[in-house]
C-alpha positions in Angstrom: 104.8 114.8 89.3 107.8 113.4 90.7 109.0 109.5 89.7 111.0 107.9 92.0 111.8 103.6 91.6 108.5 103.0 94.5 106.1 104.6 91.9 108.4 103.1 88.5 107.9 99.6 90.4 104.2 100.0 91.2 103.7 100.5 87.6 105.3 97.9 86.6 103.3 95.5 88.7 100.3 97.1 87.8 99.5 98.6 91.4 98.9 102.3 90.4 95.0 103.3 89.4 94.0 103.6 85.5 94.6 107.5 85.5 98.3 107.0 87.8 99.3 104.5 85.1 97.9 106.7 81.8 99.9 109.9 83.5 103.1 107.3 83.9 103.0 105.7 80.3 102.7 109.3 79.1 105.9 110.4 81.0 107.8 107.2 80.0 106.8 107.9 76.3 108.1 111.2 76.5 111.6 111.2 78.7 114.2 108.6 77.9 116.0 108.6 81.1 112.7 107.6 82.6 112.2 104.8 79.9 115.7 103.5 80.7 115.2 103.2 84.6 111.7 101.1 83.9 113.7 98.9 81.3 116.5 98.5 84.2 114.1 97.7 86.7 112.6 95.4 84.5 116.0 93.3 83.9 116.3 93.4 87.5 113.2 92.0 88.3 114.1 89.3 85.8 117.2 88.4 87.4 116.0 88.4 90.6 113.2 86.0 89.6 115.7 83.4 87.4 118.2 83.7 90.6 115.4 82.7 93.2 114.4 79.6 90.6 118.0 78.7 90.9 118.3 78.8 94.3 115.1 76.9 94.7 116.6 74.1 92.8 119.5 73.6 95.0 119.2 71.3 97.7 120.7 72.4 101.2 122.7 69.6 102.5 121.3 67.2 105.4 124.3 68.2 108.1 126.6 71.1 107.5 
């Protein structure tokens, strides 16, 4: 089975079917590198999301 970041991501928001997600875990459990990229794409999802809070909170200026 090949993993590539679509299918890393998918799992990580919990869009892959109960047997997808059991074959995942499995391989995540068993290969560092592949444990490493989900924890990366996991930081970068958090950043992303604290970033857009930020930016939500600033307010854009009446007349530029």
């Amino acid at each position: 089975m090949k993993i590539d970041d679509s299918i890393l991501i998918k799992f990580i928001n919990n869009d892959l079917s109960k047997s997808e997600r059991y074959k995942i875990q499995l391989l995540i459990n068993n290969n560092q590198k592949i444990k490493s990229r989900i924890n990366g794409l996991k930081n970068l999802k958090n950043v992303f999301k604290e970033e857009s809070e930020a930016n939500m909170k600033i307010k854009m200026p009446e007349s530029l």
